[in-house]
C-alpha positions in Angstrom: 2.1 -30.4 -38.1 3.6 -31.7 -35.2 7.3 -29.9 -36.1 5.3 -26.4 -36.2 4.2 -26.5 -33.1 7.1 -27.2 -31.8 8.5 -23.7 -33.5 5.7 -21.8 -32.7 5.6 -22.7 -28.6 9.7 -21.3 -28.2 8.8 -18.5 -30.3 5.7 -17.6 -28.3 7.5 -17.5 -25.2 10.2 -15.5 -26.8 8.0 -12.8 -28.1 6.4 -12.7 -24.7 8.9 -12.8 -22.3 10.5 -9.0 -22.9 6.8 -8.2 -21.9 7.2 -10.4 -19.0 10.4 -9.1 -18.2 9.3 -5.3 -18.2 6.1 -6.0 -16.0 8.6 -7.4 -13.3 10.9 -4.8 -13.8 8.0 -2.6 -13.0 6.7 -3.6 -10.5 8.3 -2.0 -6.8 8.1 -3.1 -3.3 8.3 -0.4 -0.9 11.3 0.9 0.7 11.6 0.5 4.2 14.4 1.6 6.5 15.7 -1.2 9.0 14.1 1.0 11.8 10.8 1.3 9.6 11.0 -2.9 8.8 11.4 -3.5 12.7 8.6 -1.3 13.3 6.2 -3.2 11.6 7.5 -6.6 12.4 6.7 -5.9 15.8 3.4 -4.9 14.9 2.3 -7.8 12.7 -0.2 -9.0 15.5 -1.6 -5.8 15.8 -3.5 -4.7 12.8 -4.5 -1.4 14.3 -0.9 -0.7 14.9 0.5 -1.5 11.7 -2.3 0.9 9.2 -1.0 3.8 11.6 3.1 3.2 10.9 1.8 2.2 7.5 -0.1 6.2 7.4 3.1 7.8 9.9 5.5 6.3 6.7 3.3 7.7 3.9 2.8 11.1 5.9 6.8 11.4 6.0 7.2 10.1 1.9 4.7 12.9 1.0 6.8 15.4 2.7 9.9 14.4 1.5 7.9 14.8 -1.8 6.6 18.5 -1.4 10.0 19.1 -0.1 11.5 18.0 -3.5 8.7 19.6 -5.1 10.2 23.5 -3.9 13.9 22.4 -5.0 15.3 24.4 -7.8 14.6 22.2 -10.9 17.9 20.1 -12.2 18.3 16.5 -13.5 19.4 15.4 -9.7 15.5 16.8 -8.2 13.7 14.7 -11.5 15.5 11.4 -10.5 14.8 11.9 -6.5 11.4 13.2 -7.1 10.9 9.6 -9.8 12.1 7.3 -7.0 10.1 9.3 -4.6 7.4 9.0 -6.2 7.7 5.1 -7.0 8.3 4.3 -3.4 5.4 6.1 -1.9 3.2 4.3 -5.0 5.0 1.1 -3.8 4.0 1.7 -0.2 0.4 2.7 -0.7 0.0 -0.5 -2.9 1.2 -2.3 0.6 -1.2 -0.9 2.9 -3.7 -1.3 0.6 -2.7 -5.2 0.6 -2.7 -4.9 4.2 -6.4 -3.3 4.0 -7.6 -6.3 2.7 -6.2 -8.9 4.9 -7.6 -7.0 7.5 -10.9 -6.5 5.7 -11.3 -10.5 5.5 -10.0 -11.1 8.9 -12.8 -8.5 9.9 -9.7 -6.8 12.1 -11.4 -3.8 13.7 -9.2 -1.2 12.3 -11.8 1.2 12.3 -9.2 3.6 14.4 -6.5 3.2 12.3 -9.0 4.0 9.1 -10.4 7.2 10.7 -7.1 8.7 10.5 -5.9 7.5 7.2 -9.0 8.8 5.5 -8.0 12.2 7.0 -4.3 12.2 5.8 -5.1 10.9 2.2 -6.3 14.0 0.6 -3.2 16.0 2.2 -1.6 13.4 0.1 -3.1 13.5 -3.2 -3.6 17.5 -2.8 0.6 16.8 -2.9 0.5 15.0 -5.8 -1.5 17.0 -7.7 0.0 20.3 -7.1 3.0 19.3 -8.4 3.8 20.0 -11.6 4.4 17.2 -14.0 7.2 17.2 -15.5 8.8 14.0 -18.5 11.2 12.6 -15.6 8.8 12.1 -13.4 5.2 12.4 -14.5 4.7 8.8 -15.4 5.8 7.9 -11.3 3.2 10.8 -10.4 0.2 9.6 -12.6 0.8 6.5 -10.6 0.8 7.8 -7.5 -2.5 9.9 -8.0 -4.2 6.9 -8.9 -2.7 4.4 -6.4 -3.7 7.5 -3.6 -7.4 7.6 -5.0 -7.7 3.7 -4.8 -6.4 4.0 -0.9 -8.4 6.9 -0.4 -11.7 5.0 -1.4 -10.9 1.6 -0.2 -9.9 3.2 3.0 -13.4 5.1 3.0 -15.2 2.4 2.3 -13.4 0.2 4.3 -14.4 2.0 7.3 -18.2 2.0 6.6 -18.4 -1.7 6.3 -16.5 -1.4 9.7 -19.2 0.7 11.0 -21.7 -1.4 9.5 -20.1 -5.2 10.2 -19.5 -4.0 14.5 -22.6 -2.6 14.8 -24.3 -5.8 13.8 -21.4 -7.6 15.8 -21.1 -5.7 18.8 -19.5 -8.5 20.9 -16.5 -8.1 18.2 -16.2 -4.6 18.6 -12.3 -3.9 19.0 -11.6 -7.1 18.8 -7.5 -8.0 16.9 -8.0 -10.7 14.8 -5.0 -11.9 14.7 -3.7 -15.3 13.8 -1.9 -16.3 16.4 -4.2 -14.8 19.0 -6.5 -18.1 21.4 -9.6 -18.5 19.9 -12.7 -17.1 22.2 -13.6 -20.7 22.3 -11.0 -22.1 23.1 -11.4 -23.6 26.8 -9.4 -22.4 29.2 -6.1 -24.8 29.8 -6.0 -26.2 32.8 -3.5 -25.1 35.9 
């Protein structure tokens, strides 16, 4: 009994590691330019700051997107508009990360939010529009659904915002940021 098992636990992890394998290969981290990386280092601390480069990068991926979109069609457009199409995915995935740290910090991000929930459906009315076609439509079914999970957590986001600083006034556009003095704190002595 004891020699079967020993068979069977190699063999399990054989048979499930090309699954493994192909849900890391799938999974993508957004592609940020140095500039773009610099950008949002600097604005760590600032949570407001960071869900408006986060919006200003997706704004300029969906453009490059419905610029692909009017490109004569060729192998060259189906493998730009893929990647395209994976990195803005990849990107909304981040901000929506970003959304929630936020959301449990209780940042108030409430400006930021306001105009994300306005550029979303320019998004998805992109994505939609755009005809789907076997290179690509895999990376745009994605996208559709990764811009409709933004679009709501982002909406709903914003009226628990409403909702939490309206009962919390004296935290009204307050950063919550981690490296920020605690209101507390006493002040040090000079």
């Amino acid at each position: 009994m004891k020699s079967k098992r020993l068979l069977i636990c190699p063999l399990l992890f054989l048979l499930a590691s090309p699954s493994i394998c192909l849900y890391a290969q799938h999974q993508r981290t957004a592609s940020l330019s140095e500039t773009e990386t610099e950008q949002v280092a600097e604005a760590a601390v600032y949570p407001n700051e960071r869900v408006k480069l986060y919006t200003k990068f997706l704004d300029e991926r969906a453009d490059k997107i419905k610029d692909l979109t009017h490109r004569p069609k060729s192998a060259q457009r189906v493998l730009k508009l893929d990647d395209a199409l994976q990195d803005f995915t990849a990107l909304m995935d981040e901000m929506g990360s970003n959304l929630d740290q936020y959301s449990d910090r209780h940042s108030d991000i409430r400006k930021a939010l306001k105009s994300l929930t306005e550029e979303t459906p320019h998004w998805l009315n992109i994505l939609r529009v755009l005809p789907g076609e076997s290179g690509f439509d895999l990376a745009r079914k994605e996208a559709i659904e990764s811009g409709e999970e933004l679009a709501d957590q982002a909406t709903r986001l914003l009226h628990e915002q409403d909702d939490y600083f309206a009962a919390h006034k004296d935290e009204k556009n307050q950063e919550r940021n981690d490296d920020q003095i605690k209101p507390n704190a006493s002040p040090s002595p000079h």
